[in-house]
Structures are given as structure tokens and as C-alpha cells.
N, C-alpha and C positions, 0 to 999 in steps of 0.2 A: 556534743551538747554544750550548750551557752550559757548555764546558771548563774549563778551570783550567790549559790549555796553548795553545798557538798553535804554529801551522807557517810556517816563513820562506817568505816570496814564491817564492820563486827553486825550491824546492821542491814548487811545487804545479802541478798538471796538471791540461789539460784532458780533462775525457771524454764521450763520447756513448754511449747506454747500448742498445741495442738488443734484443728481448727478446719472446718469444712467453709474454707475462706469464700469460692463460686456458687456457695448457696444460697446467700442472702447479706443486704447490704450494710449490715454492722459489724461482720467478722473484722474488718479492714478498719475499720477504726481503732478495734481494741488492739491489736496488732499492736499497730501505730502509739498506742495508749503505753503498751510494754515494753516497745522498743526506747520511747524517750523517758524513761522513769529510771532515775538514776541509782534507786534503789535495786534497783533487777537485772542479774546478769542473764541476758538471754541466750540460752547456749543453743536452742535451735528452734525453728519454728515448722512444725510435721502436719502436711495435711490429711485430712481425714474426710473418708466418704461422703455421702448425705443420700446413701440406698438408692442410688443408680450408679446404671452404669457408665465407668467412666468420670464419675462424679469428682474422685480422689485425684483423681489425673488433673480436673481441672482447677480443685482446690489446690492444687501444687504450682500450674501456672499462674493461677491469681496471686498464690502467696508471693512469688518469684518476682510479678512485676512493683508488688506495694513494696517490697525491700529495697530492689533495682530503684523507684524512684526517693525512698527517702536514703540511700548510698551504705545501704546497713551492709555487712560482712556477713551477718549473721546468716546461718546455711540454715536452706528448706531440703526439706526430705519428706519421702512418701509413707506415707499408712497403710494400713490394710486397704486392698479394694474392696470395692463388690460388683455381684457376691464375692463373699470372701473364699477366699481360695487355702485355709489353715494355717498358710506361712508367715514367718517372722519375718516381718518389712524391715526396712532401713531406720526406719521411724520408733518399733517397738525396741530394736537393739542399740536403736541413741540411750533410750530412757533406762535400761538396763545397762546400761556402760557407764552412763552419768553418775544412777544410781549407789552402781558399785565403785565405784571414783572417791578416794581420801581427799574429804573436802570438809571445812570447817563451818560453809555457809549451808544452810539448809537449803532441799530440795522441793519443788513444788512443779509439780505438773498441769497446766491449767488448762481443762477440757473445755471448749468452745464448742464442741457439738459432739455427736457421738460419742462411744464411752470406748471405739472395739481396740485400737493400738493401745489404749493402756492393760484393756485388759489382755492382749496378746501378751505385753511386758510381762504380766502377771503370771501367766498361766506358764511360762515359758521361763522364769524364773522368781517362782516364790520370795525367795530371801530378799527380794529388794522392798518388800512392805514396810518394814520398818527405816528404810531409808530413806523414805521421799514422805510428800501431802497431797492426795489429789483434790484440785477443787473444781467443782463440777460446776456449770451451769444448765439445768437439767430438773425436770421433775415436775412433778404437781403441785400446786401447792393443798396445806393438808388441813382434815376438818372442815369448817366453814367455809374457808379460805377457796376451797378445792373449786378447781376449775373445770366444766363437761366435755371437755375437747382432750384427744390425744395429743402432748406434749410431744412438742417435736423432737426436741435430743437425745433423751430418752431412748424415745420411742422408733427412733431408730438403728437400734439394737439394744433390745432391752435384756438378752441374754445377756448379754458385755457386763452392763449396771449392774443386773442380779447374780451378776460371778461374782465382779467385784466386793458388794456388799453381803454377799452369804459366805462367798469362799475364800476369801481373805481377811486380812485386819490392816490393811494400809488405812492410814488415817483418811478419811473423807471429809471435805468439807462442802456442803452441798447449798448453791443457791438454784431454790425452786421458781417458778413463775410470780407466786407473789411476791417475791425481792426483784429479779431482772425486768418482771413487767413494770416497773417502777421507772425508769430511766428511758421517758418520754421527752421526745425533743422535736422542735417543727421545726419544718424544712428552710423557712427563712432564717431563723437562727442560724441553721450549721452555713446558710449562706453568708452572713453576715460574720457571722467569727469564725468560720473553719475555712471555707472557701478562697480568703485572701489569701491563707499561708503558703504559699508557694503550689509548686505542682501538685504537692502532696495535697494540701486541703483541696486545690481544685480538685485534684482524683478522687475525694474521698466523696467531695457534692456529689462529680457526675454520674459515678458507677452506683450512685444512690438514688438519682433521679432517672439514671437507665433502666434500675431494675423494678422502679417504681411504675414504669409505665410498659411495664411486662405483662402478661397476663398470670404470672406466677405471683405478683403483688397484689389477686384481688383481694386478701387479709387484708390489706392497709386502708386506713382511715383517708387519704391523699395525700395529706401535707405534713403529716407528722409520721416519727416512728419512734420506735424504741432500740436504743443503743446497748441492746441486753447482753451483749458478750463484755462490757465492760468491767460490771463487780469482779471478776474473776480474777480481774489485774487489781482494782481497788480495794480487794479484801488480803490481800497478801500485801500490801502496800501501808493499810492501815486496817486492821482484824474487827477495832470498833466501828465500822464506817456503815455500821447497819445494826439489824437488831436478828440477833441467834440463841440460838438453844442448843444444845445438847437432847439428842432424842435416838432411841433404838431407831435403825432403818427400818422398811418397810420394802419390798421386794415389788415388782410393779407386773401386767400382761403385758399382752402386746397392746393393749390400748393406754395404757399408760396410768391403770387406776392401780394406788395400793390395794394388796391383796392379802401381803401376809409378813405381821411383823417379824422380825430376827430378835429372837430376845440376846441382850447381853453385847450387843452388836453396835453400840456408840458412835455415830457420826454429829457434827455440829452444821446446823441448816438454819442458815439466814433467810427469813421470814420479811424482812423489810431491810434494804437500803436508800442511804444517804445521797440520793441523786444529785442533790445541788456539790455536794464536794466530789463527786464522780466527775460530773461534765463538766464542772469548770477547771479540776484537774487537768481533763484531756485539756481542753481551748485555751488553758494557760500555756501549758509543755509544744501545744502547735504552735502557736504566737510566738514566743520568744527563742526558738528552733527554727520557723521556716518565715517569721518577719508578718 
């Protein structure tokens, strides 16, 4: 990386990136977003399902070739499948090695979509709650805010979420739909500032405009999307970069509505982020990384 800045030791954190990369066209950004932020040691990036099958297999290829092209070291490793088959992946026993690892820099696990490898971590080794944060991008948003549609990340495995937050105390830090649906961006923008930087930004346009003219894009508005896996690297980057609470969780079905709070049960859930320092964070870190 090319800066003309440095970040003090003592400041920087570790993270492990978790992520159902072949699902949909922003995993690969945020990725991207974590790999060049010099505050974050990324010790590995683990792919994760998206409730088919096969899915995790594929989110391992895609992670593999967005590394391959920005020349990162950093190792992809596998999650749980599905269906899940009950075993410890490669991917739940990174985060459980990490966890347990004599390390000065704080730990932060950043869930890009499903919730199920970390809680395999969990279930398979309690004690590391207290040694890591997980930050989710995930949920509904709540009260007013709430939205009528089944959340995707969530919701698919929502057992995973309601382990996590009933049967553990690992710190959560949870941004719902009202915060990541924030971080709207049209497609001539990412052409105009993402697209020169190198292969990378070209890859980042095209497997964005491939999957937009898929028939699994008919969510999308056409020319715009939302770059929602992003907070998750920009809240561990900068923790004010939105606006959060502190609130008991709330336990979800399968459709992804709350159902039923957890008294005593504290997670902090960002309600609204800072989009304009999110995107231009990334479009600065491409530009002067890949020209």
C-alpha cells in the first residue's frame, strides 16, 4: 500500500472477514475495502454459504480470484456448507485459533452474510467470547424503521444469530438494514471512480454489471445499488461513523421479524451510517493503490 500516512501500532486491529463473496455484487468491494485499510490486519478471509447448495464452494472461488487479482497473501478458507453437515470447517477453526492467539490488537470478526461459521466457532468453543467482536451486517431494522420483507442475512440461518445472541455474550455489534441500506451508489459513479483503478476496479464494475443483468437482480432499481457489506469494515475503522445505541437483542423467526427480546443481553446496533465517508473512503484507498 502507497500512503503518505501510517497508523500507530497500538491502533490497529485484527480482523477476519467472513463473507458469501458469489452471492451478490458488493461482497467484493468491501473485501477490497479491508484489504487496503491500513488499520486492519487481515488474517484471513472465510467464505460463507448463502442457503444453497454449493453456494460456499462458490463463495471460496470468488473470494480466491478478488485476492489473486489485488496480489494479497492473505488466505481464503471454507465455512460451513449447506446444508450444514454439524462439522468444524477450516474457517470456524481459523477464528477459534486466532481467537485463542496472545495478541495485543483486538479481534473483530466481520460477518458479510450469514451468521453459521461464527457460530460454529462458538458452539465448539465457548471461551473465545470474550476474545474477539462480532460485527454483523444483518437484521431488520427496528420499530418504525422495520422493514415487511425477510432480511437476507439473517435470515439465512437464523438459528446461527439466535445462538449467538441467546447463548452467548460475545460482544455484538449489529448493523441492521436501516444503516447498510444507506450506502447507495449509481453505477456510473463506481464507473467513473472505481472502474479506472486497475483490474481491480475494472473487476469490481464488471462482476457488478454481470450480476445486475441476471435474473437474480430483479431487486435492483437498474442503475444503482447499495454497497451494504461496507459499514462492517467502516465501523471498526472508525466506531463513530454512524449513529448507534446500545439495546437488548431481540431474537428473530425464520422470517426475519423480532420476536422476542433477551433481557440483560446488550449488543450496540447502528441505526444509521455515514455513507459519504464510507464510499469515499473506499474510492480514495482504490485510486491511490491501483492508480
Amino acid at each position: 500500500m502507497v500512503y503518505k500516512f501510517s497508523v500507530p501500532d497500538y491502533k490497529r486491529v485484527r480482523v477476519i472477514v467472513s463473507t458469501d463473496t458469489a452471492c451478490e455484487a458488493d461482497d467484493p468491494f468491501a473485501i477490497a475495502h479491508a484489504l487496503l485499510s491500513p488499520k486492519l490486519d487481515v488474517k484471513a478471509v472465510i467464505a460463507e454459504h448463502f442457503m444453497s447448495e454449493n453456494s460456499m464452494e462458490k463463495s471460496f472461488e470468488a473470494a480466491k480470484k478478488l485476492l489473486t487479482l489485488m496480489k494479497s497473501d492473505v488466505t481464503v478458507l471454507h465455512g460451513q456448507v449447506w446444508p450444514k453437515d454439524g462439522r468444524i470447517g477450516e474457517g470456524a477453526q481459523f477464528i477459534i485459533d486466532e481467537a485463542r492467539r496472545e495478541d495485543a490488537h483486538p479481534l473483530f470478526v466481520l460477518l458479510m452474510g450469514a451468521t453459521t461459521t461464527m457460530a460454529d466457532a462458538l458452539r465448539a468453543a465457548p471461551d473465545i467470547a470474550d476474545k474477539l467482536t462480532v460485527v454483523t451486517i444483518g437484521g431488520n431494522a427496528y420499530g418504525k424503521d422495520a422493514w415487511a420483507f425477510r432480511e437476507f442475512n439473517w435470515g439465512n440461518d437464523p438459528d446461527a444469530i439466535n445462538f449467538i445472541l441467546r447463548d452467548t455474550k460475545v460482544p455484538v455489534w449489529q448493523i441492521c438494514i436501516s444503516g447498510y441500506g444507506m450506502m447507495r451508489v449509481g453505477l456510473a459513479e463506481l464507473q467513473q471512480k472505481v472502474a479506472p483503478c486497475g483490474e481491480v476496479g475494472a473487476y469490481l464494475l464488471r462482476q457488478m454489471d454481470e450480476y445486475n443483468n441476471t435474473p437474480y437482480a430483479g431487486w435492483t432499481a437498474g442503475e444503482s445499488w447499495s454497497l451494504g457489506d461496507n459499514p462492517s469494515v467502516a465501523v471498526v475503522l472508525h466506531p463513530g461513523c454512524g449513529e448507534s445505541r446500545r439495546q437488548n437483542a431481540w431474537l428473530i423467526d425464520a422470517e426475519t421479524h423480532y420476536v422476542e427480546e433477551v433481557p440483560g443481553r446488550e449488543i450496540l446496533v447502528y441505526h444509521r451510517i455515514d455513507s459519504r465517508y464510507v464510499l469515499n473512503d473506499l474510492f480514495a484507498k482504490l485510486a491511490i493503490n491501483f492508480g
